[in-house]
C-alpha positions, 0 to 999 in steps of 0.5 A: 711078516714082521717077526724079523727074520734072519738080523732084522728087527721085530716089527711091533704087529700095534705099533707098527714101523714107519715105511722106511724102517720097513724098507731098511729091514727088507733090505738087511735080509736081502743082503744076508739072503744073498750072501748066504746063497753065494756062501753056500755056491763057493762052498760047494764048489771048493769041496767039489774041486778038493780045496776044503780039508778032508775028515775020515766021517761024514759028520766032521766033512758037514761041519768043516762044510757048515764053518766054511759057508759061515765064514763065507757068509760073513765074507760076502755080507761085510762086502756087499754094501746096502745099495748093490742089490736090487731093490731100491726104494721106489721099488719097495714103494712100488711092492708096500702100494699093492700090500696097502688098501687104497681106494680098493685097488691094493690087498689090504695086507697093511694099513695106515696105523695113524701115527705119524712122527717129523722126518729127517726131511721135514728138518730141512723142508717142514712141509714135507712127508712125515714118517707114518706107521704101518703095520699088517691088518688081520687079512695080511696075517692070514696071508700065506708065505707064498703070497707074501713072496708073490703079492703081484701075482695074487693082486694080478693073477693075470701076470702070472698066466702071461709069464710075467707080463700082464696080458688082457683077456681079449685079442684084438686084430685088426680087420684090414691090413694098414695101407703101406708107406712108401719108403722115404728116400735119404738124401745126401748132405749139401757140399757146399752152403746155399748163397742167399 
């Protein structure tokens, strides 16, 4: 929501940032987010099978604990280059155009501030996109986390019902069965060429 968790940057709630920005910072967290949880899997794991260093009290074990999954953190986040998790760019643009109000059909969490700077691209082919900003809208300040986590389930409550896929409220099946093909048979290849 733009208060910059974890190392990403702040995002200025007037200003805003242009989509990219938005999109690199997201990626930041995900990679801290993921290196965190496998830091704390392997650590778990060496205490388990004995491999951390022991303390006669409870508090020095959470601490060698806590030293380990930090060190491991580190470990898996200088390892994981910006491009091995899942989300690409054209998922993010996927995920930023259900948060945008277009034409009536996204949440209206985000908005088009109507600023617009030259992009990297533009340098090489002036028609191009321009970096626009966007920042969040009153309705998307007063979304929930939750909602934030799940923006397609609030866009698509039917999503959710359907498991994860979409599902239509009305059924339809067919009143009479479709007539049966006859199977077609295979033929064998031709030995020799067809003399004209």
């Amino acid at each position: 929501m733009g208060k910059g968790p974890y190392v990403s940057s702040k995002i200025n709630p007037r200003r805003g940032d242009p989509q990219a920005d938005i999109s690199r910072e997201y990626k930041k967290t995900i990679i801290l987010e993921t290196a965190g949880v496998r830091a704390v899997s392997q650590a778990e794991r060496e205490e388990i099978e004995g491999k951390l260093p022991t303390s006669d009290t409870k508090a020095g074990r959470r601490n060698i604990l806590a030293r380990r999954i930090d060190e491991l953190t580190e470990k898996y986040k200088a390892s994981m280059h910006i491009k091995t998790t899942g989300m690409r760019y054209k998922n993010f643009n996927v995920y930023f155009s259900v948060l945008l109000d277009r034409d009536g059909k996204g949440l209206g969490w985000v908005e088009f501030t109507g600023e617009e700077e030259p992009s990297e691209f533009q340098d090489k082919y002036p028609p191009g996109q321009p970096r626009r900003y966007y920042r969040i809208t009153a309705k998307g300040r007063a979304a929930s986390e939750e909602d934030w986590e799940h923006p397609f389930i609030v866009q698509y409550p039917q999503w959710a019902a359907g498991g994860g896929k979409l599902t239509t409220t009305t059924k339809t099946t067919p009143t009479t069965k479709p007539a049966k093909q006859p199977a077609k048979r295979k033929t064998a290849p031709r030995k020799t060429p067809i003399k004209h």
